[in-house]
N, C-alpha and C positions, 0 to 999 in steps of 0.2 A: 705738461708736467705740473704736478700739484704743488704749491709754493706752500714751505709752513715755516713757524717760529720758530729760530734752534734754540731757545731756552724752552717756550712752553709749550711748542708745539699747535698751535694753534691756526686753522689754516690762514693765508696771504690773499690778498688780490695779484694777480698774476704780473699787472702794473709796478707792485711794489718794487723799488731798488736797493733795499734793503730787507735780507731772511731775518727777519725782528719786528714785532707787533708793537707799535705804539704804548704800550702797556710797561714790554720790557724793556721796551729804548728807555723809555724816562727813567724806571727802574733799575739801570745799567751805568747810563751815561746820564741824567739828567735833562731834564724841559730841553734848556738851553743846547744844551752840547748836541744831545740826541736832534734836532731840527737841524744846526751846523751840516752833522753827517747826512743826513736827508738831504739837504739842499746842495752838498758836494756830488752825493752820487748822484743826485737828480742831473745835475750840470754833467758832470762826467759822461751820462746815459746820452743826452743829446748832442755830446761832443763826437762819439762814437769810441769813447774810451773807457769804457766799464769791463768789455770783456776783454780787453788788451792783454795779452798775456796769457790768456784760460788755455787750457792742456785738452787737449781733442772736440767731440763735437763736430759740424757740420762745415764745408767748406763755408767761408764768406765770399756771398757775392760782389764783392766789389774789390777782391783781389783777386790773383792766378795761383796765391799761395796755398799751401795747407794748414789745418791748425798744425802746433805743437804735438807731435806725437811721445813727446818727453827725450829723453838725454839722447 
């Protein structure tokens, strides 16, 4: 799946943890705050708590669970 910028649309690297291009984070949030978030989701990604919560999608292999298939 193609990863893009939700304000400009611009494509992502697939790596990225945030759908926001560099351009618009600082444009948004600022230098500062915009790296803050980057470095929270980055931590989050490797804790294995980024998609926590997400609503369908693929079983995860490391549980018997299913996603969320909403209410």
């Amino acid at each position: 799946m193609e990863k893009k910028c939700i304000y400009c649309n611009i494509e992502l690297s697939s790596e990225s943890v945030v759908d926001v291009c560099q351009k618009c984070g600082h444009g948004v949030w600022g230098s500062k705050m915009f790296k803050a978030i980057q470095e929270n989701m980055q931590n989050a990604q490797e804790n294995g708590d980024l998609h926590q919560g997400s609503v369908g999608g693929e079983l995860d292999e490391n549980t018997d669970s299913k996603p969320n298939d909403g209410w």
